[in-house]
C-alpha positions in Angstrom: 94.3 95.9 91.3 97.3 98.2 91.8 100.2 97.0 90.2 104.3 97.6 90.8 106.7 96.5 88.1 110.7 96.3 89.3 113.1 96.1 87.0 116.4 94.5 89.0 119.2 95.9 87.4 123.4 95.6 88.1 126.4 96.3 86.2 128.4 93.6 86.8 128.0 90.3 84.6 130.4 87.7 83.5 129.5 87.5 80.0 128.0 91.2 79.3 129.6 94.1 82.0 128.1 97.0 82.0 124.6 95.1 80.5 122.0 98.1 81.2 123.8 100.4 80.0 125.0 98.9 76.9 124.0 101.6 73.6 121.2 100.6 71.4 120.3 103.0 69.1 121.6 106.0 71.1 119.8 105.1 74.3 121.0 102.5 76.8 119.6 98.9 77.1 117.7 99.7 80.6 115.2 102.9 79.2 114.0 100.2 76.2 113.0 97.7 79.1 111.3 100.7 81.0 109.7 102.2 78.1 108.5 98.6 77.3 106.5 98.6 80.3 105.7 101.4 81.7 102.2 102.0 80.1 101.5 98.4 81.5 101.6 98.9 85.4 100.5 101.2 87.9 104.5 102.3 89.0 108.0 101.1 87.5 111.1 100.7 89.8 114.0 100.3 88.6 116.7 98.5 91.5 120.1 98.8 91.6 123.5 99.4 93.5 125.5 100.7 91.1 125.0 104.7 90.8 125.8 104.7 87.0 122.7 102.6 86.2 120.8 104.9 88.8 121.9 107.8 87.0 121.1 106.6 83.8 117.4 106.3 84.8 116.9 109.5 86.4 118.2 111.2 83.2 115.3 109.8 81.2 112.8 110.6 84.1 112.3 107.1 85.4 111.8 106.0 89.7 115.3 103.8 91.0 115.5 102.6 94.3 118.9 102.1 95.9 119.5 98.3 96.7 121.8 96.4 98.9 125.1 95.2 96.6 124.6 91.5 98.5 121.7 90.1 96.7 121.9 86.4 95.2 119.3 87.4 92.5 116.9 89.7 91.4 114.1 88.5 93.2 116.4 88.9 96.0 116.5 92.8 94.8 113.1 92.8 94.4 111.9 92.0 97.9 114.3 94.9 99.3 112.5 96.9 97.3 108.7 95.7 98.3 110.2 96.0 101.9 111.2 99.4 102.2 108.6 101.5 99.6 105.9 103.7 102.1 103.4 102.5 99.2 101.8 99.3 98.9 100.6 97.2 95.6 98.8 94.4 95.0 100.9 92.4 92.5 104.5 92.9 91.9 106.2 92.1 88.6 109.8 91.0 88.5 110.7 92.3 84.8 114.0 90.9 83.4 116.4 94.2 82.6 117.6 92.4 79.4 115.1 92.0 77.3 114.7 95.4 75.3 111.6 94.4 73.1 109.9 93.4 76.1 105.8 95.0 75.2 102.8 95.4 77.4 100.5 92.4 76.0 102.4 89.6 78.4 102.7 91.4 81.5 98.8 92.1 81.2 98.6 88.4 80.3 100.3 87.5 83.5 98.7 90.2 86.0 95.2 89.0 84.7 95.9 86.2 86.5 95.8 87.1 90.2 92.2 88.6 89.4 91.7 84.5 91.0 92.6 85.1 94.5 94.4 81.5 95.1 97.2 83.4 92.5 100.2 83.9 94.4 103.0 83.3 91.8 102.6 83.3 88.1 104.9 83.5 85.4 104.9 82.9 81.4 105.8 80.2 78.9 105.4 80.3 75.2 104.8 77.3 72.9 107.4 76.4 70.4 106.7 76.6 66.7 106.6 73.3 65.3 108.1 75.1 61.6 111.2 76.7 63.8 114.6 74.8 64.2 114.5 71.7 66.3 114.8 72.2 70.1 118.0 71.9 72.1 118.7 71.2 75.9 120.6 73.7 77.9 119.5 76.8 75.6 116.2 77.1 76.9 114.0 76.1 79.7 111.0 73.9 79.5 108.4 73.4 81.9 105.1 71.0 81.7 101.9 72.0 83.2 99.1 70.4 85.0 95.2 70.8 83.4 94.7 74.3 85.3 97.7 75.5 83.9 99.8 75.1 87.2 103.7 74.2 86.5 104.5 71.1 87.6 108.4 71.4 86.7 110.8 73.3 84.6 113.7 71.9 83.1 117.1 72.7 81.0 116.4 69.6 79.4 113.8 69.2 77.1 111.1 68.1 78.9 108.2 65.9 78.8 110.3 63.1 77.3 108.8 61.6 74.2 109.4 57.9 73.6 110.3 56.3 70.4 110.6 59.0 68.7 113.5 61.3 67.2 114.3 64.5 70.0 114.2 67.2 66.7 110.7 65.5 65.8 109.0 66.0 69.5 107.6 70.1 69.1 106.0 68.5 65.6 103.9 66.1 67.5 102.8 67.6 70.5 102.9 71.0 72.4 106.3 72.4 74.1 106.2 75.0 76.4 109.4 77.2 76.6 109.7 79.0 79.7 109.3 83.6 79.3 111.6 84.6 82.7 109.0 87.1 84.1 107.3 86.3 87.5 105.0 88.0 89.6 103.5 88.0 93.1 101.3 88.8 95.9 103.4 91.0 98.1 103.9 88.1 100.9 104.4 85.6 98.3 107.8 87.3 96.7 108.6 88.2 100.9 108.1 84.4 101.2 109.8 83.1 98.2 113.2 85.5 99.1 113.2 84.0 102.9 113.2 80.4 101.1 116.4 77.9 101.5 117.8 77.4 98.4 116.3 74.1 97.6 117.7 70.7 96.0 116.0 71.0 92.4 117.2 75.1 92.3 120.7 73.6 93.3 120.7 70.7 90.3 119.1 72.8 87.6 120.5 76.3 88.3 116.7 77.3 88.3 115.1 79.2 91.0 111.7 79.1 90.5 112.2 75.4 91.4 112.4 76.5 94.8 108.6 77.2 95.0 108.0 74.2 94.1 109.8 72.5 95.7 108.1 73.8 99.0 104.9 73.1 97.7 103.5 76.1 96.7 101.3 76.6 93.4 103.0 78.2 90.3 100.4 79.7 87.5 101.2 80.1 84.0 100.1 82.7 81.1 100.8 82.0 77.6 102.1 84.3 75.2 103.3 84.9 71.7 105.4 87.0 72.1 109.2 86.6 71.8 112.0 89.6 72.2 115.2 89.1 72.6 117.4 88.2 75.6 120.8 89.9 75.6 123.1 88.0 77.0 126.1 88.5 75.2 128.1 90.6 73.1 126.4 88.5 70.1 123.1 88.8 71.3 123.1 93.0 71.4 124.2 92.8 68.1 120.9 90.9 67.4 118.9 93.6 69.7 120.3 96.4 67.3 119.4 94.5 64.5 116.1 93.9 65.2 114.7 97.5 67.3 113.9 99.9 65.1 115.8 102.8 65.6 113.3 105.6 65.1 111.7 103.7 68.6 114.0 105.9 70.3 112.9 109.6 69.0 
C-alpha cells in the first residue's frame, strides 16, 4: 500500500499570519509537521502558493508542490495536488500544517485502515479523559460512532446528549470521542469529496467533513492517544515552545 502524505500549507490566517513559518526553537513551524511524518509515509508534499513557505521547505530538503491561491480549504489543496503528480498512491493523507508534535503512531493508525477495501475516508478521534477539565462546546469537535466504528456525526456541541445529568459530569460516565483533524483517502474519494456542493450540515456547523456525510458516504474512525498541540494563535505557539523540546531540532 503506497502512501502520499500532503501537508496544505498558506501564509495567510486571520488569527496567526505567517503560521508555517512561525520560529520554534530555531526552525519554522512547517519542518516540525514534516519531520513528524516523514518516516510514516511512502512521500511527503508539502502545498502551497505562497513562495516564502515553498522556500522554506526546499531549504531543509523537503518536496512542495505549487498550488492554485483559490482553494476554499486544504482538501481543496490537496486534490490539486493528487491531480497534477505523474505518480500515483494508494491512500492520501491530509496532515494539518499546525500541529508541530504531530508523530508517526496515528497516521499508521489511520492508514491501517484502508488495508479493508470498503475504506474510502477515515479519520481520527480521541477519547476524553474522564480526570481532565470538564468539556466545553465550541472548543472542540465531537463526533459519535456507529458499532463498526463508522461516524455517524460530528458536532461543536458536545455530543451525544446525556439526560438528567450535569454537562461537566457526562465524559465521567460514558465515553466521548473528540474529533484529531487528520483525514485520509482513496485517490477518487478525496477527487470526489473536492467536487462536492458544500452541503447544509458543513454550512450550520462550519465542519466539512459533514459534507460526506451528508451525501451518504461511509466515514471510518481510528483511535488514538495521542494529543499535540494545535497552533492557532499567538497563545497557542507559546504553548508549542513550551512544550517541544528544543534539542528536537539538532
Amino acid at each position: 500500500m503506497k502512501t502520499l502524505g500532503i501537508i496544505p500549507a498558506r501564509y495567510a490566517s486571520s488569527r496567526l499570519p505567517g503560521k508555517p513559518l512561525a520560529d520554534i526553537h530555531g526552525k519554522p513551524m512547517i519542518w516540525h509537521v514534516y519531520q513528524g511524518i516523514v518516516n510514516a509515509l511512502d512521500k511527503t508534499i508539502v502545498a502551497t502558493d505562497d513562495e516564502r513557505i515553498a522556500s522554506a521547505v526546499r531549504s531543509f530538503g523537503g518536496d512542495v508542490v505549487m498550488t492554485s491561491s483559490n482553494h476554499p480549504n486544504g482538501t481543496s489543496r490537496c486534490a490539486e495536488v493528487v491531480e497534477t503528480l505523474p505518480e500515483t498512491f494508494d491512500v492520501i493523507v491530509n496532515i494539518q500544517g499546525d500541529e508541530p508534535m504531530i508523530a508517526v503512531e496515528p497516521i499508521l493508525s489511520l492508514t491501517s485502515l484502508f488495508e479493508r477495501p470498503d475504506v474510502e475516508m477515515a479519520t481520527l478521534a480521541q477519547r476524553v479523559d474522564a480526570n481532565e477539565e470538564p468539556m466545553e462546546g465550541g472548543n472542540s469537535v465531537y463526533l459519535t460512532t456507529d458499532i463498526h466504528n463508522k461516524a455517524l456525526y460530528f458536532s461543536r456541541q458536545i455530543i451525544p446528549f446525556m439526560r438528567d445529568e450535569a454537562t461537566y459530569e457526562w465524559h465521567k460516565k460514558a465515553p466521548y470521542y473528540r474529533h484529531i483533524g487528520m483525514y485520509a483517502f482513496r485517490p477518487q474519494a478525496l477527487l470526489d469529496f473536492s467536487r462536492m456542493k458544500e452541503s447544509h450540515l458543513e454550512r450550520v456547523e462550519k465542519l466539512e467533513q459533514l459534507r460526506w456525510l451528508e451525501n451518504g458516504r461511509s466515514l471510518h474512525v481510528a483511535f488514538t492517544n495521542h494529543f499535540g498541540v494545535s497552533v492557532d494563535t499567538e497563545e497557542d505557539l507559546v504553548r508549542a515552545r513550551k512544550k517541544i523540546n528544543p534539542s528536537s531540532t539538532m
